[in-house]
N, C-alpha and C positions, 0 to 999 in steps of 0.2 A: 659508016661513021655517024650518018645520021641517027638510026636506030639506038645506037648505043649512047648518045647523047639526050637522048629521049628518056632511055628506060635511066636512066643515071639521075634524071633531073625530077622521074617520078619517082626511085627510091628515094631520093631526098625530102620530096616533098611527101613520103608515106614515115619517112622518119621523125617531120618536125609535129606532124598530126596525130603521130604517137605519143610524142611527151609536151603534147597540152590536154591531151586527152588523160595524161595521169595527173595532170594540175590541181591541184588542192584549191578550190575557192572561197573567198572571206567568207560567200555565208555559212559556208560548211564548218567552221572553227570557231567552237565558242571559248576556248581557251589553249594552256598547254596541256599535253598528255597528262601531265603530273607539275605541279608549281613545286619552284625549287624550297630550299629552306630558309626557314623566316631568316635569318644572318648571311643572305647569300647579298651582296653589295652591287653585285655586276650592274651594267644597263640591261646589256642584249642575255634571253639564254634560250640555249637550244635544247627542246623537250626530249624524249627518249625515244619518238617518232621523225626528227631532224628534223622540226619546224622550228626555226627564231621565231621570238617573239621581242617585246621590245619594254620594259620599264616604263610604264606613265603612272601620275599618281597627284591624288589635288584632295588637300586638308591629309595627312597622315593616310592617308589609305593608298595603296598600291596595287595595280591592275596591271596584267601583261597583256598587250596588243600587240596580233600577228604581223609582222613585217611582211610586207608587200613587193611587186613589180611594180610596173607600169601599169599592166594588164588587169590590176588587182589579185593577181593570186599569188597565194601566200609560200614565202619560202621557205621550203623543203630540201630532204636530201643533206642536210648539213650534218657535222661529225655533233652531239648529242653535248651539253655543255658537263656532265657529270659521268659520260659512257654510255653504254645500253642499262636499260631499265631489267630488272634482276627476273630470272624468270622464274614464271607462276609454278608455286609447290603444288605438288598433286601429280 
């Protein structure tokens, strides 16, 4: 029982060390995949890579900033706010 309570608790612990290891970090994101289009009103959108980003903007200008954890790294893996991005002709 023991053994198996062991090896259980290091699969766990080789699975959470996987997916920080795929963690996207703020300084790696200088923006979205693709900005949406100039009449899109939302706050939040999600690029065609699944990153939210988030609406800020000061005097008429408008900047998207990647929405975060706790941890600072940025969320990922979300459904794309317009689909997937069209794929490359060639």
């Amino acid at each position: 029982m023991n053994v198996a309570r062991r090896l259980s608790s290091a699969g766990i612990a080789a699975l959470f060390a996987g997916l920080s290891a795929c963690a996207v970090t703020l300084d790696a994101v200088d923006g979205p995949a693709e900005y949406p289009p100039p009449g899109f009103a939302g706050q939040q959108y999600v690029d065609s890579s699944g990153c939210v980003f988030m609406r800020a903007g000061y005097a008429g200008q408008t900047r998207w900033v990647p929405r975060v954890r706790r941890d600072r790294t940025v969320i990922c893996g979300q459904k794309p706010t317009f689909g997937a991005a069209p794929a490359a002709a060639g």
